[in-house]
mmJSON file of the N, C-alpha and C atoms, coordinates in Angstrom:
{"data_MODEL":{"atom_site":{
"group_PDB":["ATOM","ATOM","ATOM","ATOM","ATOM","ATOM","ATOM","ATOM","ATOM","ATOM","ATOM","ATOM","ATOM","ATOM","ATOM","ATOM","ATOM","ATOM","ATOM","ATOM","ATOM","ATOM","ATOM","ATOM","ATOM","ATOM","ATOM","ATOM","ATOM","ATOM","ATOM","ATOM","ATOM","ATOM","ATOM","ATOM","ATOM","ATOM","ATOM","ATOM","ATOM","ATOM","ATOM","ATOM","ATOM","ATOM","ATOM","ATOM","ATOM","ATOM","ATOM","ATOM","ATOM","ATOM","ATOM","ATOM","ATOM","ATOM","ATOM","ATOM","ATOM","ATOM","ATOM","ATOM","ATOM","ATOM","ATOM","ATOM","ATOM","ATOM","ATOM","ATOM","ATOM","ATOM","ATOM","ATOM","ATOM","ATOM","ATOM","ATOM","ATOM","ATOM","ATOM","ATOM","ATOM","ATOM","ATOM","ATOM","ATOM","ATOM","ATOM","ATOM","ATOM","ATOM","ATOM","ATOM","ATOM","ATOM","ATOM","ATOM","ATOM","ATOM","ATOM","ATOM","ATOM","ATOM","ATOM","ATOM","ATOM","ATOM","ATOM","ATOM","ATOM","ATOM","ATOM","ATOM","ATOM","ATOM","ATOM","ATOM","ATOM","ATOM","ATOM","ATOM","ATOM","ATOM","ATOM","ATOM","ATOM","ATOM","ATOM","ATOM","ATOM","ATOM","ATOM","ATOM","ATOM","ATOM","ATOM","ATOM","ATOM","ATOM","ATOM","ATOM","ATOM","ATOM","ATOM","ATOM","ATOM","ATOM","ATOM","ATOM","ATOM","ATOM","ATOM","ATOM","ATOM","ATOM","ATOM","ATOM","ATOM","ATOM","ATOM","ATOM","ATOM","ATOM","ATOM","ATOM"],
"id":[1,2,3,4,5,6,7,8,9,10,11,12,13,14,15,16,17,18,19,20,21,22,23,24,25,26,27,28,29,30,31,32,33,34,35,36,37,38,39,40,41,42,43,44,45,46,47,48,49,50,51,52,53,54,55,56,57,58,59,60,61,62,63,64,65,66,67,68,69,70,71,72,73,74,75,76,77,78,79,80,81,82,83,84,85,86,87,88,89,90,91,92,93,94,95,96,97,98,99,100,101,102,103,104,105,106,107,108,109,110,111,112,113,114,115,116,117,118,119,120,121,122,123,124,125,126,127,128,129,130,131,132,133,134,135,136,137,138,139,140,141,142,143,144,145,146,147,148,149,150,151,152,153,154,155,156,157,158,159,160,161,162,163,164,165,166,167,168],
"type_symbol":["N","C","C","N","C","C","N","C","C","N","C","C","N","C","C","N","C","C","N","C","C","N","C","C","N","C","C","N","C","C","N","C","C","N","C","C","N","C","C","N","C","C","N","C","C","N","C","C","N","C","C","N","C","C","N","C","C","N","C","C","N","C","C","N","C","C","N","C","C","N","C","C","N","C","C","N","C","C","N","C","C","N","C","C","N","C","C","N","C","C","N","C","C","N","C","C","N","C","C","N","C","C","N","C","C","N","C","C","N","C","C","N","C","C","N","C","C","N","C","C","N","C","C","N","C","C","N","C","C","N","C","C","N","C","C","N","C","C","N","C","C","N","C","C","N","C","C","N","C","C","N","C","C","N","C","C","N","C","C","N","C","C","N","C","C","N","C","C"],
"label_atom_id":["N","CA","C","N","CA","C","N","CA","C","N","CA","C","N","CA","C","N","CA","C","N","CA","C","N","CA","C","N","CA","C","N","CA","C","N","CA","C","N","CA","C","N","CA","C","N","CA","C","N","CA","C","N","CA","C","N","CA","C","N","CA","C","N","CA","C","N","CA","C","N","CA","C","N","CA","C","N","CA","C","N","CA","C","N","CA","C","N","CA","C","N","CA","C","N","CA","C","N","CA","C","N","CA","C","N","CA","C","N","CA","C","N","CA","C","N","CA","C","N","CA","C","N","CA","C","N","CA","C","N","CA","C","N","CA","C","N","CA","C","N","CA","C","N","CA","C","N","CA","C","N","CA","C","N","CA","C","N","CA","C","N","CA","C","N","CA","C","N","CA","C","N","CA","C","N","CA","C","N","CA","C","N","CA","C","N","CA","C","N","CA","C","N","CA","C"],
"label_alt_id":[null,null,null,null,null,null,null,null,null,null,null,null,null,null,null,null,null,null,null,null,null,null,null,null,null,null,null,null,null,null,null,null,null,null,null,null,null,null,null,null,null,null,null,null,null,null,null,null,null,null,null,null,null,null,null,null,null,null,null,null,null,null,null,null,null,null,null,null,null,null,null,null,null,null,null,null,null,null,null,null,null,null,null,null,null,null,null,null,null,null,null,null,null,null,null,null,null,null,null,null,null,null,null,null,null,null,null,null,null,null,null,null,null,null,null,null,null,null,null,null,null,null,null,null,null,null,null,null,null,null,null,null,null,null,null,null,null,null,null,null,null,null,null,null,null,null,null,null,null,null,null,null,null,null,null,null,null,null,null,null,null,null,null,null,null,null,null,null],
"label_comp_id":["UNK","UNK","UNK","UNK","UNK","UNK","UNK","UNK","UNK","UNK","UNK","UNK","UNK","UNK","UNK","UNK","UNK","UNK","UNK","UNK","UNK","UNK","UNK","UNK","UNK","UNK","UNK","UNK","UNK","UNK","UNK","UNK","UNK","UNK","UNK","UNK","UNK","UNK","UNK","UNK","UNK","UNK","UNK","UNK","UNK","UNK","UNK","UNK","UNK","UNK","UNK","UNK","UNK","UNK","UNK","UNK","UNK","UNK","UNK","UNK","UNK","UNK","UNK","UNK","UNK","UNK","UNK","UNK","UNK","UNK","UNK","UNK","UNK","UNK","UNK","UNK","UNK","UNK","UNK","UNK","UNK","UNK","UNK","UNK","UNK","UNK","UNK","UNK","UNK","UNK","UNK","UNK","UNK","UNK","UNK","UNK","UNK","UNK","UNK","UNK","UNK","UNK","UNK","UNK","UNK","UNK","UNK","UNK","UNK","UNK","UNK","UNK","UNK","UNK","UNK","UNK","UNK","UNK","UNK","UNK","UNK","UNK","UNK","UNK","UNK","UNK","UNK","UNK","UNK","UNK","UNK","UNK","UNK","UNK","UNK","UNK","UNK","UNK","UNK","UNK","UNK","UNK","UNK","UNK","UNK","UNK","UNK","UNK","UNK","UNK","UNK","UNK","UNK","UNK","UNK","UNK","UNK","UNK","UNK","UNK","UNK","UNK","UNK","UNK","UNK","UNK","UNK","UNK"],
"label_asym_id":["A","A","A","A","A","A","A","A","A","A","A","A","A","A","A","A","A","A","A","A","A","A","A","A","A","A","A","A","A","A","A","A","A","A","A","A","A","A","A","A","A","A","A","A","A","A","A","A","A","A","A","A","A","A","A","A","A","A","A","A","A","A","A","A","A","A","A","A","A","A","A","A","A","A","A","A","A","A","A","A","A","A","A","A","A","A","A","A","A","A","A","A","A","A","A","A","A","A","A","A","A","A","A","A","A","A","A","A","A","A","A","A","A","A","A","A","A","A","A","A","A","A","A","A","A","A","A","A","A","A","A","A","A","A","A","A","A","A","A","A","A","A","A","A","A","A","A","A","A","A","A","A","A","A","A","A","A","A","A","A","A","A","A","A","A","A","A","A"],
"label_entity_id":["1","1","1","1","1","1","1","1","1","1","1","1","1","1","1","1","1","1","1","1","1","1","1","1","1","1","1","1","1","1","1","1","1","1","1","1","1","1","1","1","1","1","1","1","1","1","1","1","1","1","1","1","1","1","1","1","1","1","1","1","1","1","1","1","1","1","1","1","1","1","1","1","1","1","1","1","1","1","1","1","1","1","1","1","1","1","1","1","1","1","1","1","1","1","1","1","1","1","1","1","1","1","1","1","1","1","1","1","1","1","1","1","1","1","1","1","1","1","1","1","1","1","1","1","1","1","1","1","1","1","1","1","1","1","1","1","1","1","1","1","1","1","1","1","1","1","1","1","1","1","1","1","1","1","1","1","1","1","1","1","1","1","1","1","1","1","1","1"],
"label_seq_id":[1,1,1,2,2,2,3,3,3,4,4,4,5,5,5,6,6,6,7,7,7,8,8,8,9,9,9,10,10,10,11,11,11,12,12,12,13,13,13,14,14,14,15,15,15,16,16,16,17,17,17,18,18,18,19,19,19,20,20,20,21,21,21,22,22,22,23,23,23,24,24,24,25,25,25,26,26,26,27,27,27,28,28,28,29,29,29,30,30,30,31,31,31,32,32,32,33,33,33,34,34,34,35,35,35,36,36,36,37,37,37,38,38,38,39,39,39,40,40,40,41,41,41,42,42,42,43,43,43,44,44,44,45,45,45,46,46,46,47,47,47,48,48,48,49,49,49,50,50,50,51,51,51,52,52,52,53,53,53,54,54,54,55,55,55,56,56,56],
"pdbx_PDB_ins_code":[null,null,null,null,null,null,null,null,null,null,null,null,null,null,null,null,null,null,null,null,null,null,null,null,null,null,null,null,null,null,null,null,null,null,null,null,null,null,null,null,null,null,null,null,null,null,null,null,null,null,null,null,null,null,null,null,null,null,null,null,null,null,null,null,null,null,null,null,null,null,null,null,null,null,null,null,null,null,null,null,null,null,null,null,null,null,null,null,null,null,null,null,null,null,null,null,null,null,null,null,null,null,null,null,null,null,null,null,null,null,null,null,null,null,null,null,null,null,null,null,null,null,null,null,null,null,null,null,null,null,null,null,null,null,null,null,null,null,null,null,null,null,null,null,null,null,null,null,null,null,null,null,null,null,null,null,null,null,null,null,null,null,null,null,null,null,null,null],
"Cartn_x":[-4.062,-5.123,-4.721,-4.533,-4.547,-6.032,-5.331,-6.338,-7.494,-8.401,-9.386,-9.511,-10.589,-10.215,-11.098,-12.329,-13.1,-12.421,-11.412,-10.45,-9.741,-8.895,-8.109,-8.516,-9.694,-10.365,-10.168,-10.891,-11.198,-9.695,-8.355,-7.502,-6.636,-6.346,-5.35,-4.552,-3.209,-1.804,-1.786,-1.76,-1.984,-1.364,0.165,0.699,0.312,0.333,-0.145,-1.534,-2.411,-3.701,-3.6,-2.773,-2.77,-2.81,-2.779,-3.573,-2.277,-2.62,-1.833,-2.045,-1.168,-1.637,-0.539,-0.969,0.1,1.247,2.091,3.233,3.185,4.754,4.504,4.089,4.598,4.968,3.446,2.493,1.133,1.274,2.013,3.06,2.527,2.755,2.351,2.052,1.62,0.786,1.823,2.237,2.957,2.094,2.816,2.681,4.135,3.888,4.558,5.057,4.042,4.361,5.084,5.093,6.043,7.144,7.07,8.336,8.114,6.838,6.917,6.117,6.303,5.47,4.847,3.644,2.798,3.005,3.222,3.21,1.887,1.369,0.432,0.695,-0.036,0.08,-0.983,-1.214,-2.646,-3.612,-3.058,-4.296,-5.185,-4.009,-4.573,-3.498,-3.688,-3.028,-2.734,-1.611,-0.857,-0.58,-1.845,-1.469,-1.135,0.406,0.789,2.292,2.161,3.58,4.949,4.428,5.52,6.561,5.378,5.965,6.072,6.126,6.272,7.537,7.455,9.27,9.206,10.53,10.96,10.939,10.725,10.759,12.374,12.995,14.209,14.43],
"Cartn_y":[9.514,9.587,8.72,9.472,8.63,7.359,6.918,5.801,6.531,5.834,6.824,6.669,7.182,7.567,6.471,6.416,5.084,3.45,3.42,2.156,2.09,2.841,3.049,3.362,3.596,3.442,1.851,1.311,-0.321,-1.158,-0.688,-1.535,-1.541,-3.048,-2.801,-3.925,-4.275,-4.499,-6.009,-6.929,-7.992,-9.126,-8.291,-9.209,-8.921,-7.658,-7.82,-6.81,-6.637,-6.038,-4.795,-4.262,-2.477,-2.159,-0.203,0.733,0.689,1.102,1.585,3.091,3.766,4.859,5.368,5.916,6.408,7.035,6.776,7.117,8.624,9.349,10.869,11.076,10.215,9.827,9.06,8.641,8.163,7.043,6.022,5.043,3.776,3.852,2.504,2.984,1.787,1.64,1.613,2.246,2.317,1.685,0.394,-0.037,0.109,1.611,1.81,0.484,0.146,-1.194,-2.496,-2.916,-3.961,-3.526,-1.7,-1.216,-1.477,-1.815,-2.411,-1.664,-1.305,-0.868,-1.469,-1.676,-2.186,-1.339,-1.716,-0.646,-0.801,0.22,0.497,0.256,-0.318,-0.618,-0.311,0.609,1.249,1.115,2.043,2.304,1.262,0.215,-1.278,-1.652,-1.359,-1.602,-3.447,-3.317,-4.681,-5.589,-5.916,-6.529,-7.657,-8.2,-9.253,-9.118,-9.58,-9.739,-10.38,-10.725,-11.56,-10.212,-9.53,-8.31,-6.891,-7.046,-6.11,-5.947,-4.28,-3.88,-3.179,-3.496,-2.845,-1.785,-0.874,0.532,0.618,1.973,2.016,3.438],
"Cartn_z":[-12.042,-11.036,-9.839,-8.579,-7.744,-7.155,-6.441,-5.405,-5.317,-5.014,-4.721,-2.915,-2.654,-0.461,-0.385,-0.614,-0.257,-0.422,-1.278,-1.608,-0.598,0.024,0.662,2.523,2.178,3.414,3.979,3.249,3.517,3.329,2.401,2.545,3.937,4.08,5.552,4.848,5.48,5.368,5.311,4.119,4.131,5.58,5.264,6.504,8.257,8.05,9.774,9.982,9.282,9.197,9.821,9.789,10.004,9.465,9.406,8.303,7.56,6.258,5.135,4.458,4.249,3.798,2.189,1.241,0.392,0.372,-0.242,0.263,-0.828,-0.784,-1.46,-2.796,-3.334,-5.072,-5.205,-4.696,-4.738,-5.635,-5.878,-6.788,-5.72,-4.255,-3.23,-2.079,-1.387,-0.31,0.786,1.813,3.124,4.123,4.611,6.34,6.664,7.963,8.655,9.744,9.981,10.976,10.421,9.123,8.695,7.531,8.066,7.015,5.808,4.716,3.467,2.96,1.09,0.174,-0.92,-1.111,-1.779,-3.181,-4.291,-5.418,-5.781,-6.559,-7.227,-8.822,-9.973,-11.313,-11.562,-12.815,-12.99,-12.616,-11.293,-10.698,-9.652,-9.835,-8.61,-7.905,-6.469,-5.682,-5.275,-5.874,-5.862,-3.981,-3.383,-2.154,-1.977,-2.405,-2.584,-1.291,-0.189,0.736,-0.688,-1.144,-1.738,-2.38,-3.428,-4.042,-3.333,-2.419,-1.37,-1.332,-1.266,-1.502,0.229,0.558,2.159,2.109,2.626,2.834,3.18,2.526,3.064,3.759],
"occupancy":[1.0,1.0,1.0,1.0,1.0,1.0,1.0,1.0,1.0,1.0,1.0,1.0,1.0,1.0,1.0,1.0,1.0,1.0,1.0,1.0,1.0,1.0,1.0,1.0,1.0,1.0,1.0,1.0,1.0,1.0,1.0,1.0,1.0,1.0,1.0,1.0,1.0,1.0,1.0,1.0,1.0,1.0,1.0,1.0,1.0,1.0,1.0,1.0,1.0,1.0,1.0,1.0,1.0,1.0,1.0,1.0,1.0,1.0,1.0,1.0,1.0,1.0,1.0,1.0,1.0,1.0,1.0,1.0,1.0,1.0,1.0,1.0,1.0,1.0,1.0,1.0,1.0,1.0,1.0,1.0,1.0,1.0,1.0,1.0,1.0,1.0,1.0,1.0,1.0,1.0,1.0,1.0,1.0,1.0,1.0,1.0,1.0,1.0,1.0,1.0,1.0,1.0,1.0,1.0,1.0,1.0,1.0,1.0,1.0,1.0,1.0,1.0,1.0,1.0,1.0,1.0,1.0,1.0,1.0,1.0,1.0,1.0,1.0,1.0,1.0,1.0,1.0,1.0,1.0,1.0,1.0,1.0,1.0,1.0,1.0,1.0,1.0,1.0,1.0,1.0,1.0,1.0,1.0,1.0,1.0,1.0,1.0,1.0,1.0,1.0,1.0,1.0,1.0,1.0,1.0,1.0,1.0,1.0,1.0,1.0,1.0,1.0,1.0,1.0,1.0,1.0,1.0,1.0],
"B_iso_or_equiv":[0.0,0.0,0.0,0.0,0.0,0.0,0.0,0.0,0.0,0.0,0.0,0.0,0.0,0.0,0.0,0.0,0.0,0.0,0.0,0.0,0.0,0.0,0.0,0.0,0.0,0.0,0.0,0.0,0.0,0.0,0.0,0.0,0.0,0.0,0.0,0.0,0.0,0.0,0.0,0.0,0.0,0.0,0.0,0.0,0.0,0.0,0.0,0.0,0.0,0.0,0.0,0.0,0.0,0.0,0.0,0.0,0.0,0.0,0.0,0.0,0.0,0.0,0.0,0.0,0.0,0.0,0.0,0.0,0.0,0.0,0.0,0.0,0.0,0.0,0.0,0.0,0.0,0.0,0.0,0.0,0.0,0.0,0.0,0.0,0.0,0.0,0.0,0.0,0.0,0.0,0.0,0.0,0.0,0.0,0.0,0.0,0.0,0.0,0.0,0.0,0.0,0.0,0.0,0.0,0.0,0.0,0.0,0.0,0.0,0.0,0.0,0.0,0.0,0.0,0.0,0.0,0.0,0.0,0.0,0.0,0.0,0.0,0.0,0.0,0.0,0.0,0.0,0.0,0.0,0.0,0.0,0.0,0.0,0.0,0.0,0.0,0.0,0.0,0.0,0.0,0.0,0.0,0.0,0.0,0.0,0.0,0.0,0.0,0.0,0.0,0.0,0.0,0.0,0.0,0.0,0.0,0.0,0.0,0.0,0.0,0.0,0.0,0.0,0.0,0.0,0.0,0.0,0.0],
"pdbx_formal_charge":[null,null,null,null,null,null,null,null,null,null,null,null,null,null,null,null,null,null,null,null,null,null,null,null,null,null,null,null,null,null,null,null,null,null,null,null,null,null,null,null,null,null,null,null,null,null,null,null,null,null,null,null,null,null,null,null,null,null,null,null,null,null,null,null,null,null,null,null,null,null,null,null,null,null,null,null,null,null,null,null,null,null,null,null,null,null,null,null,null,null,null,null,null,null,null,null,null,null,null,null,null,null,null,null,null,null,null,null,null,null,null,null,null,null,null,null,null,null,null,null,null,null,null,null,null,null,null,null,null,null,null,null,null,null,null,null,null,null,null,null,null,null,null,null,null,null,null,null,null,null,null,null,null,null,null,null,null,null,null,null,null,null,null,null,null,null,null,null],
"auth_seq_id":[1,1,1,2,2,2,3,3,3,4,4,4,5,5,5,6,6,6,7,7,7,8,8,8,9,9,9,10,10,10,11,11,11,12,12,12,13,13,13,14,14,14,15,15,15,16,16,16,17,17,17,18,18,18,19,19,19,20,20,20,21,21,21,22,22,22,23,23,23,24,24,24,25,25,25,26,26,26,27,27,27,28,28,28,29,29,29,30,30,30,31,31,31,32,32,32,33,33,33,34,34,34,35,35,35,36,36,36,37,37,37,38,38,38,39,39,39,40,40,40,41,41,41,42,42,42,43,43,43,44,44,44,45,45,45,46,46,46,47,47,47,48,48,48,49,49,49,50,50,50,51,51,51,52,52,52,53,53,53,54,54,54,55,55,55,56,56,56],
"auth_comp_id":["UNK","UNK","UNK","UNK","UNK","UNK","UNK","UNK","UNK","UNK","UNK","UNK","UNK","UNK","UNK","UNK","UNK","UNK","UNK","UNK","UNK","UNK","UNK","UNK","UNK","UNK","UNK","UNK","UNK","UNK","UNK","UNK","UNK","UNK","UNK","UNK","UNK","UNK","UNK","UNK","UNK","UNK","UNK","UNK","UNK","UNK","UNK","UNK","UNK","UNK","UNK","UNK","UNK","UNK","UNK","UNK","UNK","UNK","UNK","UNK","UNK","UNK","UNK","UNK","UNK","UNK","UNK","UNK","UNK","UNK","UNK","UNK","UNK","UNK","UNK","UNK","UNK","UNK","UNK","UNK","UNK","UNK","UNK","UNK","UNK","UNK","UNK","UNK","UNK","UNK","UNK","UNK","UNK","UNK","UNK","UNK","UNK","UNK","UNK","UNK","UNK","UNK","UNK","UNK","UNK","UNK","UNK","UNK","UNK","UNK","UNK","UNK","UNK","UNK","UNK","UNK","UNK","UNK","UNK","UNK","UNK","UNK","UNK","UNK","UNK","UNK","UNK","UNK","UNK","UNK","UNK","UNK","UNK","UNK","UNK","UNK","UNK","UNK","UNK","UNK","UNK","UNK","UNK","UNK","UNK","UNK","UNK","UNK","UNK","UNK","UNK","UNK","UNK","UNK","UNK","UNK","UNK","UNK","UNK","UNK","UNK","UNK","UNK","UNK","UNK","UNK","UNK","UNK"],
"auth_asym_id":["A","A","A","A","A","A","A","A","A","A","A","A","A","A","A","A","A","A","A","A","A","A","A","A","A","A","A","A","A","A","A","A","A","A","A","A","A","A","A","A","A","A","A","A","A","A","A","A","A","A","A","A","A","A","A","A","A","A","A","A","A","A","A","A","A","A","A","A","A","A","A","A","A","A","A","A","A","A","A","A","A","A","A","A","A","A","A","A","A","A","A","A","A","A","A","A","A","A","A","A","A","A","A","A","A","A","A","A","A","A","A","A","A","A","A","A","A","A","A","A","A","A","A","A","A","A","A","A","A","A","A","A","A","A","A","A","A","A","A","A","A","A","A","A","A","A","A","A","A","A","A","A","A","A","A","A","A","A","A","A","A","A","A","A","A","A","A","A"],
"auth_atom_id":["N","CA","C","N","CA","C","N","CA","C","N","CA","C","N","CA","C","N","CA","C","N","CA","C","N","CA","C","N","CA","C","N","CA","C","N","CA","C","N","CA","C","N","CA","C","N","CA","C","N","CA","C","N","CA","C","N","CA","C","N","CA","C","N","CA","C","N","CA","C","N","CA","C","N","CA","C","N","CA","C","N","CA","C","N","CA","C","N","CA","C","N","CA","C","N","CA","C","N","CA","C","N","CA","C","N","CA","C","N","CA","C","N","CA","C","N","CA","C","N","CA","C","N","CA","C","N","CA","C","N","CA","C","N","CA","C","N","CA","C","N","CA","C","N","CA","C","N","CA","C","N","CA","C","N","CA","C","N","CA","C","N","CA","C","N","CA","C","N","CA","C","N","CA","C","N","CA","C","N","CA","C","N","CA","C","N","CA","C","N","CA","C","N","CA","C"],
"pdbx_PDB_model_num":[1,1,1,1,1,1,1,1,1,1,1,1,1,1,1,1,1,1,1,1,1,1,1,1,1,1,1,1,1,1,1,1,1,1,1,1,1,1,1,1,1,1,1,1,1,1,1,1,1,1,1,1,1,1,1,1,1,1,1,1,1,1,1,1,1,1,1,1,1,1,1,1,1,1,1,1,1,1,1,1,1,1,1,1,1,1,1,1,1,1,1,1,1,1,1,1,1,1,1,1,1,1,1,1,1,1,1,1,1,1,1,1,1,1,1,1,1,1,1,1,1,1,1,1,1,1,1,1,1,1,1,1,1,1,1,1,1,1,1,1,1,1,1,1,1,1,1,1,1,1,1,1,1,1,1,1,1,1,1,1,1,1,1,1,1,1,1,1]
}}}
């Protein structure tokens, strides 16, 4: 099951507060603006900069 839209409404990008949106695989969270992906772990989106993987 993905995210749900109302969750994802309200999340924005820990490090620089822009939107985030899912990436294809519905697995993490994409900010286009700091190139980084937030993974998702059942079903809870992990918003930690630390564990933030770079987009490649």
């Amino acid at each position: 099951m993905a995210i749900k839209k109302e969750l994802l409404d309200i999340l924005a990008c820990p490090k620089c507060k822009g939107e985030i949106h899912l990436n294809e695989k519905e697995d993490g969270l994409v900010c286009d603006a700091c190139r980084l992906v937030y993974e998702i772990r059942d079903e809870i989106p992990i918003m930690l900069i630390d564990e933030a993987k770079k987009l490649e």
